[in-house]
Backbone bond lengths (Angstrom), bond angles and torsions (degrees), N, CA, C in turn:
res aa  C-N    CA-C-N  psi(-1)  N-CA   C-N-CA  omega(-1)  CA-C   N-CA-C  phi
1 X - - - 1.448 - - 1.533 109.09 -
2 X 1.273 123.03 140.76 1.437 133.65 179.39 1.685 95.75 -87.74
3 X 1.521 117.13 140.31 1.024 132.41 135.40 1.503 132.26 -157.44
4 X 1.447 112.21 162.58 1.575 126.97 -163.66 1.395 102.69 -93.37
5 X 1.533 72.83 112.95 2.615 84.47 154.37 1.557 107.95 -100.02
6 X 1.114 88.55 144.71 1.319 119.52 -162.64 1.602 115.83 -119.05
7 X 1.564 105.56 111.46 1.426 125.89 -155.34 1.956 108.74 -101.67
8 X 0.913 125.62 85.21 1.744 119.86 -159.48 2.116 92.04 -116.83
9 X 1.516 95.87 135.01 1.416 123.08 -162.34 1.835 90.87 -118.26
10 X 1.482 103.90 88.24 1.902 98.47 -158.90 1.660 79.28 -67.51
11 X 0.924 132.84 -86.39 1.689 119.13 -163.99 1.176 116.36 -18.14
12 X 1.614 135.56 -33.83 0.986 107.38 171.34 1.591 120.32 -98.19
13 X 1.095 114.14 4.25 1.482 112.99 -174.93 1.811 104.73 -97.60
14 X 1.583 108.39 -12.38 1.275 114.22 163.16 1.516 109.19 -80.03
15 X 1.010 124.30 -63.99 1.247 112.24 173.65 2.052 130.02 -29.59
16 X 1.641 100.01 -57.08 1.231 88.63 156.40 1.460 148.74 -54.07
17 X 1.444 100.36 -34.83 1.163 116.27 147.24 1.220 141.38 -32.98
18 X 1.538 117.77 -45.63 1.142 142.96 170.05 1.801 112.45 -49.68
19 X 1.592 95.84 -60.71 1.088 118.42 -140.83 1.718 102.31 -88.08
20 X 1.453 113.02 -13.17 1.512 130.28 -166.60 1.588 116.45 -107.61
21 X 1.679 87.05 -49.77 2.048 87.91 173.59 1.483 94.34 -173.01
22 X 1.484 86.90 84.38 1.909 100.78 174.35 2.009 102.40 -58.18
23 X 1.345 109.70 -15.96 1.657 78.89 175.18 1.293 113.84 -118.42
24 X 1.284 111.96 55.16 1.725 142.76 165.94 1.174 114.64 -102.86
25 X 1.474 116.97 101.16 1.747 111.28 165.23 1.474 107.60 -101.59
26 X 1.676 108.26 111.52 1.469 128.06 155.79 1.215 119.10 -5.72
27 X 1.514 132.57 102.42 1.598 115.31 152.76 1.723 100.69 -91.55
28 X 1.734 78.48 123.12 1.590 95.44 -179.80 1.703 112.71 -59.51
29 X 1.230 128.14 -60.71 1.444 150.45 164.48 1.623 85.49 -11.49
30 X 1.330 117.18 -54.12 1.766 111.16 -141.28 1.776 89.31 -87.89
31 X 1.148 107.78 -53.94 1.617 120.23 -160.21 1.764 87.53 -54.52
32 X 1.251 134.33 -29.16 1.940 125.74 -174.03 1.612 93.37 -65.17
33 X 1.602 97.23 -45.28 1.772 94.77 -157.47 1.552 103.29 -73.05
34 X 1.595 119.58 -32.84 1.106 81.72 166.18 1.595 133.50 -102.13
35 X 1.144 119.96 9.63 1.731 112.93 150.80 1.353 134.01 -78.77
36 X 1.563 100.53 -17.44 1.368 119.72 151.33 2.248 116.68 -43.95
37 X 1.220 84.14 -53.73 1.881 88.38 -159.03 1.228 144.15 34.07
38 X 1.790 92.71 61.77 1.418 112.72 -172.69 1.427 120.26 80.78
39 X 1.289 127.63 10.34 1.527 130.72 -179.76 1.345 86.24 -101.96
40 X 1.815 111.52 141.19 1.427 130.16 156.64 1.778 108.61 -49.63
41 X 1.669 112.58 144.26 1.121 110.51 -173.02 1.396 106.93 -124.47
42 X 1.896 102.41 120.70 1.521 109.85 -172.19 1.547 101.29 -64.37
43 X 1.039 96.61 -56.51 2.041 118.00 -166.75 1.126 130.14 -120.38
44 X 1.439 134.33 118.87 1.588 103.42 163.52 1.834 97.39 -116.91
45 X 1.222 107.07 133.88 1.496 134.42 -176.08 1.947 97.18 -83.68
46 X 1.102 112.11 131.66 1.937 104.13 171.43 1.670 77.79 -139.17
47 X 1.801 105.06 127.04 0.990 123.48 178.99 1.497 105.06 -97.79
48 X 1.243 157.16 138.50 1.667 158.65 172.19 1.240 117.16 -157.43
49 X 1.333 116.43 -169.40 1.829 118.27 -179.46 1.537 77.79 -169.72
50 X 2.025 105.71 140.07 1.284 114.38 172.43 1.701 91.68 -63.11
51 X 1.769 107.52 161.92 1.330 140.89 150.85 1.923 112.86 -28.60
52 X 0.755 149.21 152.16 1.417 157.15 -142.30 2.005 85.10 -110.41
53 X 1.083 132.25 143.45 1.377 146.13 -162.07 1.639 97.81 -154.12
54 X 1.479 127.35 108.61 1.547 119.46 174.55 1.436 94.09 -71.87
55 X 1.605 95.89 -178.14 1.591 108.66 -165.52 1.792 93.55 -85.47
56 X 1.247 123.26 0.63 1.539 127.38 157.17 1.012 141.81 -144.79
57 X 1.841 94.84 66.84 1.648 113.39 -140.12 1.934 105.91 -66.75
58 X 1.353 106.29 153.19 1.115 99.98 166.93 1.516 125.74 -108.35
59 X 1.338 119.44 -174.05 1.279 125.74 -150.04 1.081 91.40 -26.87
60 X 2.406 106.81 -87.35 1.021 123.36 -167.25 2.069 121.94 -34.89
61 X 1.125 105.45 -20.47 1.611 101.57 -170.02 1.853 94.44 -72.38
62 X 1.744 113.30 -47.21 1.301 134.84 -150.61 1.642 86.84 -65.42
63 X 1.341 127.78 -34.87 1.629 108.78 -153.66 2.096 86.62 -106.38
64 X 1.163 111.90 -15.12 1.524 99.92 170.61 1.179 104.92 -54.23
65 X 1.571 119.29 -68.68 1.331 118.81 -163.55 1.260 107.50 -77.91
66 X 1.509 135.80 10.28 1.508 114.40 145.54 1.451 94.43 -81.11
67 X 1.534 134.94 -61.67 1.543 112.24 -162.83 1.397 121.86 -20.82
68 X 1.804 99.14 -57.93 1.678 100.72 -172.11 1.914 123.27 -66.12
69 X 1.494 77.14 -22.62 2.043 78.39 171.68 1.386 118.17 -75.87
70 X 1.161 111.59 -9.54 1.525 111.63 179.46 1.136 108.47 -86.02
71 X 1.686 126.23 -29.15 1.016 141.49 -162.83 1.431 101.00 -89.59
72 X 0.789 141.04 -55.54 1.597 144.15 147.42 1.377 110.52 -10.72
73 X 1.695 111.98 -83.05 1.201 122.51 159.81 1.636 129.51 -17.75
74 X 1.398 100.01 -38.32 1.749 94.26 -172.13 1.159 82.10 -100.17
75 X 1.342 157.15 -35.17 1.608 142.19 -155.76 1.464 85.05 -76.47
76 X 1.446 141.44 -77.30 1.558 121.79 172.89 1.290 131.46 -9.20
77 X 1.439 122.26 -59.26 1.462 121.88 167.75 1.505 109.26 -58.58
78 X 1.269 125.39 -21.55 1.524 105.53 177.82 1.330 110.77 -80.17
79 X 1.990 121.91 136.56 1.260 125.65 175.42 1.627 132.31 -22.87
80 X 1.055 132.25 112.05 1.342 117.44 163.58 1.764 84.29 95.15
81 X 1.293 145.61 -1.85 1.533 103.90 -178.02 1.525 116.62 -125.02
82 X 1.217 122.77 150.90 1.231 111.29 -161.01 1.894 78.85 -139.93
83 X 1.593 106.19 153.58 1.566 144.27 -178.59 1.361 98.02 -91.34
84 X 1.279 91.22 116.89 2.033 94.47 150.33 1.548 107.39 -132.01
85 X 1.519 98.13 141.24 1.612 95.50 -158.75 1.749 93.24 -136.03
86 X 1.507 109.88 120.54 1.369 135.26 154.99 1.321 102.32 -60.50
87 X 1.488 93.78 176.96 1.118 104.96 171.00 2.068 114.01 -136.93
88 X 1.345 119.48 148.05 1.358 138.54 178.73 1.279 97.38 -63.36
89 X 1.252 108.80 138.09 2.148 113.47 142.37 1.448 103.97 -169.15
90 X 1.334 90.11 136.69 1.132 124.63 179.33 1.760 119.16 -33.71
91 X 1.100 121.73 113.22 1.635 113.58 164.49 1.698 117.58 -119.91
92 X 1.172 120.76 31.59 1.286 128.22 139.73 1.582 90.03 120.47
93 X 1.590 107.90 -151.90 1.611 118.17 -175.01 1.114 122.26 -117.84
94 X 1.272 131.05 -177.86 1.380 133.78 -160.85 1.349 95.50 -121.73
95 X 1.702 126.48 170.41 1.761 113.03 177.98 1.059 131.87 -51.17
96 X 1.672 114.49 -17.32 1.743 120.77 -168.55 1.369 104.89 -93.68
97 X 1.692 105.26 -9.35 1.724 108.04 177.86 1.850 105.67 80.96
98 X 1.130 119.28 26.83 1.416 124.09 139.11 1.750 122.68 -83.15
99 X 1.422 103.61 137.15 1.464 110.36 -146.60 2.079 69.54 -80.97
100 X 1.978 87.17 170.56 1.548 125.38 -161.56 1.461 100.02 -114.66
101 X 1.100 130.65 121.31 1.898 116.49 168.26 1.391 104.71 -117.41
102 X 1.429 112.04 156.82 1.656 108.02 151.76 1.607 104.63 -116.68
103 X 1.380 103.54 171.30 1.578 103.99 162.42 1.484 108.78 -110.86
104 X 1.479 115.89 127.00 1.508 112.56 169.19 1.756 106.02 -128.13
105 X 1.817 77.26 142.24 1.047 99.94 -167.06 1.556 149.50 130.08
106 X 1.915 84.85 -34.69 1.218 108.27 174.04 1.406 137.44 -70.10
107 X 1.660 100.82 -37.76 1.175 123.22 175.74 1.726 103.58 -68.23
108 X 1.350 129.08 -25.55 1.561 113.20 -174.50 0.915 101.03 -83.24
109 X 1.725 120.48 -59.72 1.647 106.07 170.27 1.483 134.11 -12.21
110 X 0.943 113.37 -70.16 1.436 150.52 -149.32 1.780 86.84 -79.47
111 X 1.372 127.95 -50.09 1.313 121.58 -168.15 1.662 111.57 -87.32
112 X 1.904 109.30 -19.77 1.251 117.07 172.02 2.102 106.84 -75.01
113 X 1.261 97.20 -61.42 1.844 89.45 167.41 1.613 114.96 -33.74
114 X 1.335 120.37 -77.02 0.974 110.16 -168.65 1.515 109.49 -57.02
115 X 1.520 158.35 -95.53 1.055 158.45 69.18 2.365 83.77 108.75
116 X 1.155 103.20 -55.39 1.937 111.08 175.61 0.975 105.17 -72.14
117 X 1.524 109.13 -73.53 1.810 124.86 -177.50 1.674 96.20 -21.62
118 X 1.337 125.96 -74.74 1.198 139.83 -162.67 1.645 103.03 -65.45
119 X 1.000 111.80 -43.57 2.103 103.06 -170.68 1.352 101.79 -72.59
120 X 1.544 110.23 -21.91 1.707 102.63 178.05 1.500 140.66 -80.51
121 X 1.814 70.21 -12.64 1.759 104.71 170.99 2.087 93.88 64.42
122 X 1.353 101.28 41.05 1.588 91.84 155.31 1.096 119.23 -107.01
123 X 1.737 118.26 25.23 2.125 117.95 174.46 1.691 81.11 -162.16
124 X 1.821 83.55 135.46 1.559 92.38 178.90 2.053 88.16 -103.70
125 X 0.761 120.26 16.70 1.611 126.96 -174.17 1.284 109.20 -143.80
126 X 1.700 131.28 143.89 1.023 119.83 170.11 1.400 96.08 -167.59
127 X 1.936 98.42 139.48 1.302 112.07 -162.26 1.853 113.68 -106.84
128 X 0.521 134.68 119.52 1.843 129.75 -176.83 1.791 99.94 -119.13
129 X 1.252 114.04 102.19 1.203 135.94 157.39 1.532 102.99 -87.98
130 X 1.708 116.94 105.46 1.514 153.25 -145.65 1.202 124.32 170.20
131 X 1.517 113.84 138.46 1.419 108.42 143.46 1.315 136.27 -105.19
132 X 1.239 130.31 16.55 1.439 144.08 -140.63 1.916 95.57 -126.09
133 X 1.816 85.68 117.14 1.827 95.14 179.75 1.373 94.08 -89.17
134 X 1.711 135.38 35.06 1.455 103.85 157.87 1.426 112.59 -102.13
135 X 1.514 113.48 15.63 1.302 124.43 150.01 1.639 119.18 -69.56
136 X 0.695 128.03 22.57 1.593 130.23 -164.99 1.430 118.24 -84.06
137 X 1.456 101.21 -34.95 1.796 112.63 -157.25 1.894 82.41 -87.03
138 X 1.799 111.92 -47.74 1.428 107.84 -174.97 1.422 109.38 -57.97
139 X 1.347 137.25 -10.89 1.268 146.66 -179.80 1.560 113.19 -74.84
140 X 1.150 107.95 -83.04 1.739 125.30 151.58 1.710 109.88 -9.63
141 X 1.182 109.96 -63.89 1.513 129.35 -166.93 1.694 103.72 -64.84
142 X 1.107 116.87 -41.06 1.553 134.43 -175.65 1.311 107.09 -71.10
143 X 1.174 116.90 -49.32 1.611 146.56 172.77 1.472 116.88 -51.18
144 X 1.609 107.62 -40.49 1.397 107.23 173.08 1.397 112.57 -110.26
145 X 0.898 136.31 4.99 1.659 141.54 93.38 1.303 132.01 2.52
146 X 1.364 114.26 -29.06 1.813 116.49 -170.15 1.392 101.55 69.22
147 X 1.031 120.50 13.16 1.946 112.56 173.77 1.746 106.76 -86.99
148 X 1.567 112.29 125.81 1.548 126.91 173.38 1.597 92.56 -57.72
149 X 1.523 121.86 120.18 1.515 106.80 164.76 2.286 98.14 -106.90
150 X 1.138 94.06 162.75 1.594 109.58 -164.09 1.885 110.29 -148.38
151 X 1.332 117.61 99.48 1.370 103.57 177.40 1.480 108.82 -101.67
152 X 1.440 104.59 157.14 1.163 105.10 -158.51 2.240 83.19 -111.34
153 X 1.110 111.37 127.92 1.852 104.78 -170.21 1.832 97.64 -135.57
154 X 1.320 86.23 166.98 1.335 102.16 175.38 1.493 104.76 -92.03
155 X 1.613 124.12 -160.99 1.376 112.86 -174.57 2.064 99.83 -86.84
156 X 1.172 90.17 -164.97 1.437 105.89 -166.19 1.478 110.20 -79.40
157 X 1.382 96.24 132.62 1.497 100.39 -173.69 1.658 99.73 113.20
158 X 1.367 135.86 4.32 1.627 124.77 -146.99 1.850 69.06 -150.15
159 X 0.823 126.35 3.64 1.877 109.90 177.02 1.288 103.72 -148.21
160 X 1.756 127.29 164.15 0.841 115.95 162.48 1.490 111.31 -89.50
161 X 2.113 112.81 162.94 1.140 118.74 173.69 1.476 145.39 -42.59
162 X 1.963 81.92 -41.48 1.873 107.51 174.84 1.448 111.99 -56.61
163 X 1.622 104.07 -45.33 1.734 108.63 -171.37 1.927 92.59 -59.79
164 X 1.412 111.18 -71.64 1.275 87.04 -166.07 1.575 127.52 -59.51
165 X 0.506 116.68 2.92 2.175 134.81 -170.71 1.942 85.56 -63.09
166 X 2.003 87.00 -73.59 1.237 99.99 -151.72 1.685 125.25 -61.92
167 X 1.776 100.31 -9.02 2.068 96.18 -158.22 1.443 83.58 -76.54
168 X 1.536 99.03 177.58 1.421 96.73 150.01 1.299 140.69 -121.84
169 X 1.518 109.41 21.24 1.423 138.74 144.99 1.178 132.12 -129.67
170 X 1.497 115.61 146.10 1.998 121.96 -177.94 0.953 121.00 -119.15
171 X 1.772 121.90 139.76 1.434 126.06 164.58 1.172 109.16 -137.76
172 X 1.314 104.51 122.40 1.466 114.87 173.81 1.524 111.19 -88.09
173 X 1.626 101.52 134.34 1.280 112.30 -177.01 2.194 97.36 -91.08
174 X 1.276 106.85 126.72 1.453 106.43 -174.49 1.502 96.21 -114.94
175 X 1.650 125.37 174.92 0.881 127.81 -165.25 2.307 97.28 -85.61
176 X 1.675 102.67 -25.29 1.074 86.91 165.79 2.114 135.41 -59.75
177 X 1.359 91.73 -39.41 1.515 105.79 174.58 1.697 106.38 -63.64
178 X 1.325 127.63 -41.84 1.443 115.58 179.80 1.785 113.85 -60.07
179 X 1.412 112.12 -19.93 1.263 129.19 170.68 1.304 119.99 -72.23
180 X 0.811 113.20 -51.62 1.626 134.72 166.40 1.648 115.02 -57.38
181 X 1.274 112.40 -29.18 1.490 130.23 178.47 1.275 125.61 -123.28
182 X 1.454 120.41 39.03 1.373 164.56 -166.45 1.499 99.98 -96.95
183 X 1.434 126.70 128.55 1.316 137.40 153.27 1.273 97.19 -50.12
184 X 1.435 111.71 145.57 1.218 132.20 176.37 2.110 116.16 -82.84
């Protein structure tokens, strides 16, 4: 039997989010089935890093990073999905003096899952909802594998070129589909 693992970069699928219909909350369940499209689903991977917490965080920092742990928490109880969580740090501010983060970590994860999933030959399909071409080589690798790769992107300008060059299928996530894939 063929089935698709499923590679999700929550920073970037929040971000689109953001940017398309901030008063849309994601049903996760729906958004697999439809990047899924009817293929059985081995895995779904949700790549993140808690919210940034100073070393004397206050209120507001303390109840973010419970929001997102809860949120974690319930994506676990959903079938098939399991959390991998980077981690934030700080790389200073911008001119207005709002602090700078990166996430490390995420991107290896995320390029080692996919990159196994595929050499083990347990997904003849595999989906990476991303914009980041330093997934590329894990792409390639999957690819010569016999694995279908498929990104799931926002519009243009929100991914890099290489990622889309290289899958060998596309779905654009539009602000209609985040509607459509709306908690009820």
């Amino acid at each position: 039997m063929e089935y698709i693992g499923i590679f999700i970069d929550g920073g970037y699928l929040q971000k689109l989010s953001l940017q398309m219909a901030p008063e849309c909350r994601i049903d996760m369940a729906k958004l697999v089935r439809w990047i899924a499209c009817d293929l059985p689903v081995r895995r779904v991977y949700y790549y993140d890093c808690l919210p940034y917490q100073s070393p004397l965080p206050t209120t507001e920092e303390r109840e973010r990073v419970s929001r997102k742990q809860k949120f974690f928490q319930a994506l676990e109880k959903l079938d098939r999905f399991e959390v991998r969580l980077g981690r934030l740090e700080k790389r200073g501010a911008d001119e207005s003096g709002k602090l700078l983060f990166d996430q490390k970590g995420v991107d290896l994860q995320m390029g080692l899952d996919f990159a196994l999933a595929s050499l083990r030959q347990k997904i003849s399909y595999a989906a990476l909802l991303s914009g980041d071409s330093d997934l590329c080589p894990a792409i390639e690798a999957a690819k010569n594998e016999g694995v279908i790769t498929r990104l799931v992107h926002g519009p243009f300008g929100t991914f890099h070129n290489r990622l889309w060059n290289i899958v060998d299928e596309r779905r654009e996530i539009t602000p209609a589909v985040l509607k459509e894939l709306a908690l009820a």
